[in-house]
C-alpha positions as CSV (number, residue, x, y, z in Angstrom):
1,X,106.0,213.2,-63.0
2,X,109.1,215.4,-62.8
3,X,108.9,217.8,-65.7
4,X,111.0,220.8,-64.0
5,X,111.6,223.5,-66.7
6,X,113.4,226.6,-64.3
7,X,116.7,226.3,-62.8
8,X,114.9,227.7,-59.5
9,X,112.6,224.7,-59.3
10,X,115.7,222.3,-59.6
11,X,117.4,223.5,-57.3
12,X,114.5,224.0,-55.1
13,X,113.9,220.4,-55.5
14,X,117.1,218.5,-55.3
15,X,118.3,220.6,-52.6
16,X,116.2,220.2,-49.9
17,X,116.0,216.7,-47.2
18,X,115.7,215.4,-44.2
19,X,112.6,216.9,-42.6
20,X,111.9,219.6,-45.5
21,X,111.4,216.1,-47.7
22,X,107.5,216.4,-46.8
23,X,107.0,219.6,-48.1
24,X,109.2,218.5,-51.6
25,X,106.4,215.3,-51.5
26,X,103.8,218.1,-51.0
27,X,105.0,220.3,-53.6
28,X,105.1,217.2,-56.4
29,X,101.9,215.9,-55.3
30,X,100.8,219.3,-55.8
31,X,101.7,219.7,-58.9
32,X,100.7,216.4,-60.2
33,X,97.5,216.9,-59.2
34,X,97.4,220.6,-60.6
35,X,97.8,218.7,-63.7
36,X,95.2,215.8,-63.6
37,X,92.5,217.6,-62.7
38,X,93.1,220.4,-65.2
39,X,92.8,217.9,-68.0
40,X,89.9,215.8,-66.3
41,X,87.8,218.5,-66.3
42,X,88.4,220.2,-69.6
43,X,86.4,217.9,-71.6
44,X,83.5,218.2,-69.1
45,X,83.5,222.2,-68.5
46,X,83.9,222.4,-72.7
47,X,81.0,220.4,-72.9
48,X,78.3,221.4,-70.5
49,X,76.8,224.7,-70.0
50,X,76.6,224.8,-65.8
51,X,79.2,222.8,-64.5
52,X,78.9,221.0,-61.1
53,X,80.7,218.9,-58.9
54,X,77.8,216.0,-58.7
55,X,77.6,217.0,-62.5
56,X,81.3,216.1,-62.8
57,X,81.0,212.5,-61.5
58,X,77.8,212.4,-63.1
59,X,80.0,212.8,-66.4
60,X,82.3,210.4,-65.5
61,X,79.9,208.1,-64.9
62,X,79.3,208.3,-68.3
63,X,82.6,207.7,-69.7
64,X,84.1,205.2,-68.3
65,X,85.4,203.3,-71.5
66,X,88.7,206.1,-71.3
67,X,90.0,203.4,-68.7
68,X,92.8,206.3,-68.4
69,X,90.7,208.7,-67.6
70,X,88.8,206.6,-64.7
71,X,92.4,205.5,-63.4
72,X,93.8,208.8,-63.0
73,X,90.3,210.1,-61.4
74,X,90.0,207.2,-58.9
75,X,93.9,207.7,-58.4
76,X,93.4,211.5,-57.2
77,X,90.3,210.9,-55.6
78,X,91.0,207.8,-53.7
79,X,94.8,208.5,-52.3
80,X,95.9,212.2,-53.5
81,X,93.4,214.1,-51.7
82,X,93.2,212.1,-48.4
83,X,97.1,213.4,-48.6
84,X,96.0,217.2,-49.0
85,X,93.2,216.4,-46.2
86,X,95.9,214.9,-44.0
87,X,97.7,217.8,-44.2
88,X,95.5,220.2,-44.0
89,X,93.7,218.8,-41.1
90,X,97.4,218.3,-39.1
91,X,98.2,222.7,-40.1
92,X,94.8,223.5,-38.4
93,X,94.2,220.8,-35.5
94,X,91.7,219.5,-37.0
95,X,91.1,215.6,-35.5
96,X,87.5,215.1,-38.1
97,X,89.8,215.4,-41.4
98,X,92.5,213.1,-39.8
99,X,90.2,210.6,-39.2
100,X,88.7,210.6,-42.6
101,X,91.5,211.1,-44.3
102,X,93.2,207.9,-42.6
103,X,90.5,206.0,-42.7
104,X,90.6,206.4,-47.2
105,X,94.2,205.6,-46.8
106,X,94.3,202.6,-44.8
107,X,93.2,200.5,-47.2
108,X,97.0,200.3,-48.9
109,X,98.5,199.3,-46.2
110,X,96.2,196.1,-46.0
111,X,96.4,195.7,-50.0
112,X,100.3,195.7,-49.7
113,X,100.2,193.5,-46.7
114,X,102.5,195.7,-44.3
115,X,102.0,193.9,-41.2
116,X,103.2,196.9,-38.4
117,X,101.3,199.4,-39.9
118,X,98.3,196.7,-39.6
119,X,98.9,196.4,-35.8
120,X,99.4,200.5,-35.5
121,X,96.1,201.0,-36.9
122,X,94.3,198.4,-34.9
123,X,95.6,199.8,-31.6
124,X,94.8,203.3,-32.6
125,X,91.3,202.2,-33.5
126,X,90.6,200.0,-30.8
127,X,92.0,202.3,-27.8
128,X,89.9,205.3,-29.7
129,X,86.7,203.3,-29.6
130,X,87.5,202.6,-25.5
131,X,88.3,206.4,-24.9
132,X,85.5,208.3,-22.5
133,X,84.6,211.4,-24.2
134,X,86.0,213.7,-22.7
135,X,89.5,212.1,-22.7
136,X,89.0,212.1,-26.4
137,X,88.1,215.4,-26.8
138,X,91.7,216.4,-24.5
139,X,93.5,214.3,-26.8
140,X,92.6,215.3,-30.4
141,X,92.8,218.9,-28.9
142,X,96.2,218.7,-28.0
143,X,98.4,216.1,-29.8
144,X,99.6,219.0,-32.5
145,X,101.7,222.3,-31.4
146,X,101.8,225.6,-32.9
147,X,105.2,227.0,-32.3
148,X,104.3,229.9,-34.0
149,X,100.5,230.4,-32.3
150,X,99.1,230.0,-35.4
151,X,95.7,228.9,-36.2
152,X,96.8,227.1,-39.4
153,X,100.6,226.4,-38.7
154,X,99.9,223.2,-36.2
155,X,102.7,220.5,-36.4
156,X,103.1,216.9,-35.1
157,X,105.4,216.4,-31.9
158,X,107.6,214.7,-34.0
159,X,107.9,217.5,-36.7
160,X,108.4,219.7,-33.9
161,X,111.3,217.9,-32.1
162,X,113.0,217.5,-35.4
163,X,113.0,221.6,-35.9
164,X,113.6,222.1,-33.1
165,X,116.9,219.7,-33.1
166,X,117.7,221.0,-36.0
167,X,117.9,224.7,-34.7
168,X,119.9,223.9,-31.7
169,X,122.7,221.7,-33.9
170,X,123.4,225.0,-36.0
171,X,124.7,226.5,-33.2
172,X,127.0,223.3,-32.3
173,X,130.7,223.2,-33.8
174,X,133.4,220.4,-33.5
175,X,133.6,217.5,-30.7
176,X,131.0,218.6,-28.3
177,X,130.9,217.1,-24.8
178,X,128.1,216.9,-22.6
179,X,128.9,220.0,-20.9
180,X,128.3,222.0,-23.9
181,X,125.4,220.4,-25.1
182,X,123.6,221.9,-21.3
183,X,125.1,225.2,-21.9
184,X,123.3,225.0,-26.0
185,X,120.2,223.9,-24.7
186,X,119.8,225.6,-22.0
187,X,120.7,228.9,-23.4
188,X,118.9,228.1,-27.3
189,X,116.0,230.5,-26.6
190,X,118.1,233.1,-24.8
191,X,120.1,233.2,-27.5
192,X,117.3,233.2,-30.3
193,X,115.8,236.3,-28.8
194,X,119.2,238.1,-28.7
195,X,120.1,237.7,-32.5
196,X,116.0,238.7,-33.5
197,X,116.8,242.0,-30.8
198,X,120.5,243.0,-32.8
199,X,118.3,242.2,-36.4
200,X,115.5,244.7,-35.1
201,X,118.4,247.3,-33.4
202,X,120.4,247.2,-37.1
203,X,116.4,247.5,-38.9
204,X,117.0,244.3,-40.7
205,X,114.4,241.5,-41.5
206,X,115.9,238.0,-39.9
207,X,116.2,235.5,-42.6
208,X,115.2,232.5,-40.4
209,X,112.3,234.5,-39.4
210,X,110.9,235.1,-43.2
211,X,107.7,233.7,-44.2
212,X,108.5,230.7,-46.6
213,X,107.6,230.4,-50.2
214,X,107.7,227.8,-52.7
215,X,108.8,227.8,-56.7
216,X,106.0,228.8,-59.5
217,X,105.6,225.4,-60.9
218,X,103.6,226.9,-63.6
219,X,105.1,225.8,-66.6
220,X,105.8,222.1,-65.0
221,X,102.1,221.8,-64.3
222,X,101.7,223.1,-68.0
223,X,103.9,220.6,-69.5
224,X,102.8,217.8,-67.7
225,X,99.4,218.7,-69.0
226,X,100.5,218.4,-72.7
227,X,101.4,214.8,-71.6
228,X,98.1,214.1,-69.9
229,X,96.5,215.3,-72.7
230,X,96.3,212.3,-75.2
231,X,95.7,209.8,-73.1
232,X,92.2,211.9,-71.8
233,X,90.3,213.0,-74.2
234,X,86.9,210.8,-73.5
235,X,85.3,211.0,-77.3
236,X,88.8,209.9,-79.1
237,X,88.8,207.0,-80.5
238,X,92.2,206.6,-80.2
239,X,92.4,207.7,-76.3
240,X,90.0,205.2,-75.4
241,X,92.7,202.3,-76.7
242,X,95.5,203.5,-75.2
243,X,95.8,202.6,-71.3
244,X,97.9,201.2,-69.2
245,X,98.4,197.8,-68.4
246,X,98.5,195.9,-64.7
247,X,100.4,193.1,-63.9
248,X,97.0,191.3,-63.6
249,X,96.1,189.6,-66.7
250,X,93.5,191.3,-68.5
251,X,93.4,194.2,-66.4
252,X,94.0,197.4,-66.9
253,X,95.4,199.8,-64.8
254,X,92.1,201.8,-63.8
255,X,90.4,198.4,-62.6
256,X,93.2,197.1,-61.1
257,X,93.7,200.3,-58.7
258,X,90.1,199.7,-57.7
259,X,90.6,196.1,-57.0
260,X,93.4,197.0,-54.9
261,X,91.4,199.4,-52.3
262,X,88.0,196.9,-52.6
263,X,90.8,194.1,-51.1
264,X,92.4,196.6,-48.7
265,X,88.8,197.3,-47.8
266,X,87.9,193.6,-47.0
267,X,91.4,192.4,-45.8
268,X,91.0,195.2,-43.2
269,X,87.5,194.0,-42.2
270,X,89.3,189.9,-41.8
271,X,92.1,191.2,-39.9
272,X,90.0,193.3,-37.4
273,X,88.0,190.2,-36.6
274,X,91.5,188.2,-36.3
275,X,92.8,191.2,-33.9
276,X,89.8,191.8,-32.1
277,X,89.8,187.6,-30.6
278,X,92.3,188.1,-28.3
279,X,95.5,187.9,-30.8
280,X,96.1,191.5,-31.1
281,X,100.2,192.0,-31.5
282,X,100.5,188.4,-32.7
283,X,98.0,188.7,-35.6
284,X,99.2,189.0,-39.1
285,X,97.9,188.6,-42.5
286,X,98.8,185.3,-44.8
287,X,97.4,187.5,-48.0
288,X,100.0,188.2,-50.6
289,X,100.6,192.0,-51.1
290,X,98.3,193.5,-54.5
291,X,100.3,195.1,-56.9
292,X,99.4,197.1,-59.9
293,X,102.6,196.9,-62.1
294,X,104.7,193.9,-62.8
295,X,107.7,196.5,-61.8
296,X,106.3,196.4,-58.1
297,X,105.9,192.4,-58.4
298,X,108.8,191.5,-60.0
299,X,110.8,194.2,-56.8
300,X,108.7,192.4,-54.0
301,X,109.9,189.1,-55.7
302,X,113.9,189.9,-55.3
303,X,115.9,190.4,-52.8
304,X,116.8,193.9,-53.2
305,X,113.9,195.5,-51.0
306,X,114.7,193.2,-48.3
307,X,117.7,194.4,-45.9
308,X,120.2,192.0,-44.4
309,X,121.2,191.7,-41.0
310,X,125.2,192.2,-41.0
């Protein structure tokens, strides 16, 4: 989904990598979701008089022959928001909504059979479970930074490092030697505080110091809507034929996406009892990956994802 209408929004989105790539995944998840839910719960809030949430699924419920419709809602509601919960719980240091929303996630990574992310999440749930309590509580209280000291601007170490790399290179020009890389380093901060100090002396704002702001995606989200449209409506005839097909025979694509997290769900279960006998790093999975399009099966198949040793 990539219907970008202004100029600002292209080239707000094809300008931007390396570590600003999350927030470009942010923004389009954003806006896809925007979308999606917008047209999942028009027929429902059109038809009812008090809308609810448990009224909502209630409704659903009800029509699941749109296998469209039941695609799209298991799609957001299964892997879109454990994204925003991910991210929202790594801004504000908050350990409970990492936990859950890894713990909806994880399921793909067993489904698609990716064996080091299998052993990653073994070890992380193994050590947890052996943790005293009070080391725990250090831990989750102090594995995300706030360079700024704010509450709700918390980043990984990783993130951090990468920023903060990427700050110091600005200042670094042609074939630096070790020597100069010291006197950078050493003298980043120093030299940060100077250039806010002139900025304030000349009453000028700092443009590395403004608050940052995103594109109004407001007419993407609107178009993509107009797309969504047909292909939701729960009481047209003609919606309820139209879905997407899986690569599994007969299935379409809602039922396949939940076949996919009930297998991640069990292979996870096997491969915890495999892990937890004693094979730990040496364990991996013989189950061939799930797919949900024959695109996906038919890129697994070649060689093209694989890379060569040189």
């Amino acid at each position: 989904m990539n219907h970008l209408q202004s100029c600002r929004a292209i080239r707000h989105h094809g300008s931007v990598c390396g570590p600003k790539a999350a927030k470009i995944t942010i923004d389009e998840l954003s806006r896809f979701t925007d979308g999606v839910f917008d047209e999942l719960l028009r027929p429902y809030v059109l038809e009812v008089d008090e809308p609810t949430p448990s009224g909502f699924f209630e409704w659903c419920e009800q029509h699941k022959e749109n296998l469209t419709f039941s695609w799209l809602l298991h799609l957001a509601v299964q892997y879109c928001f454990p994204l925003f919960m991910f991210r929202r719980g790594t801004r504000n240091n908050n350990m409970s909504l990492l936990l859950e929303s890894r713990r909806l996630l994880t399921p793909v990574i067993y489904a698609r059979n990716h064996p080091g992310y299998q052993i990653i999440d073994m070890y992380e749930e193994s050590d947890r479970l052996s943790w005293p309590s009070d080391l725990e509580k250090l831990l989750d209280s102090s594995c995300l930074l706030s360079r700024s000291g704010r509450s709700d601007a918390h980043q990984a170490l990783d993130a951090v490092t990468e920023e903060l790399n990427s700050d110091i290179k600005a200042w670094c020009t042609g074939d630096m030697d070790s020597t100069m890389w010291r006197q950078i380093v050493r003298n980043f901060q120093k030299v940060k505080d100077l250039r806010q100090q002139i900025f304030r002396s000349l009453s000028l704002t700092d443009p590395l110091s403004q608050a940052r702001t995103r594109p109004d995606y407001s007419a993407e989200v609107t178009k993509w809507r107009a797309v969504l449209r047909p292909w939701l409506c729960p009481d047209d005839q003609l919606a309820k034929t139209r879905h997407l097909e899986s690569c599994t025979p007969g299935c379409s694509m809602a039922q396949g996406a939940v076949l996919l997290t009930a297998q991640g769900i069990s292979r996870r279960r096997a491969f915890a009892a495999v892990f937890n006998c004693g094979r730990g790093a040496r364990s991996r999975s013989a189950c061939p990956p799930h797919f949900l399009t024959a695109e996906e099966e038919a890129h697994y198949l070649s060689d093209s994802h694989r890379t060569v040793a040189k």
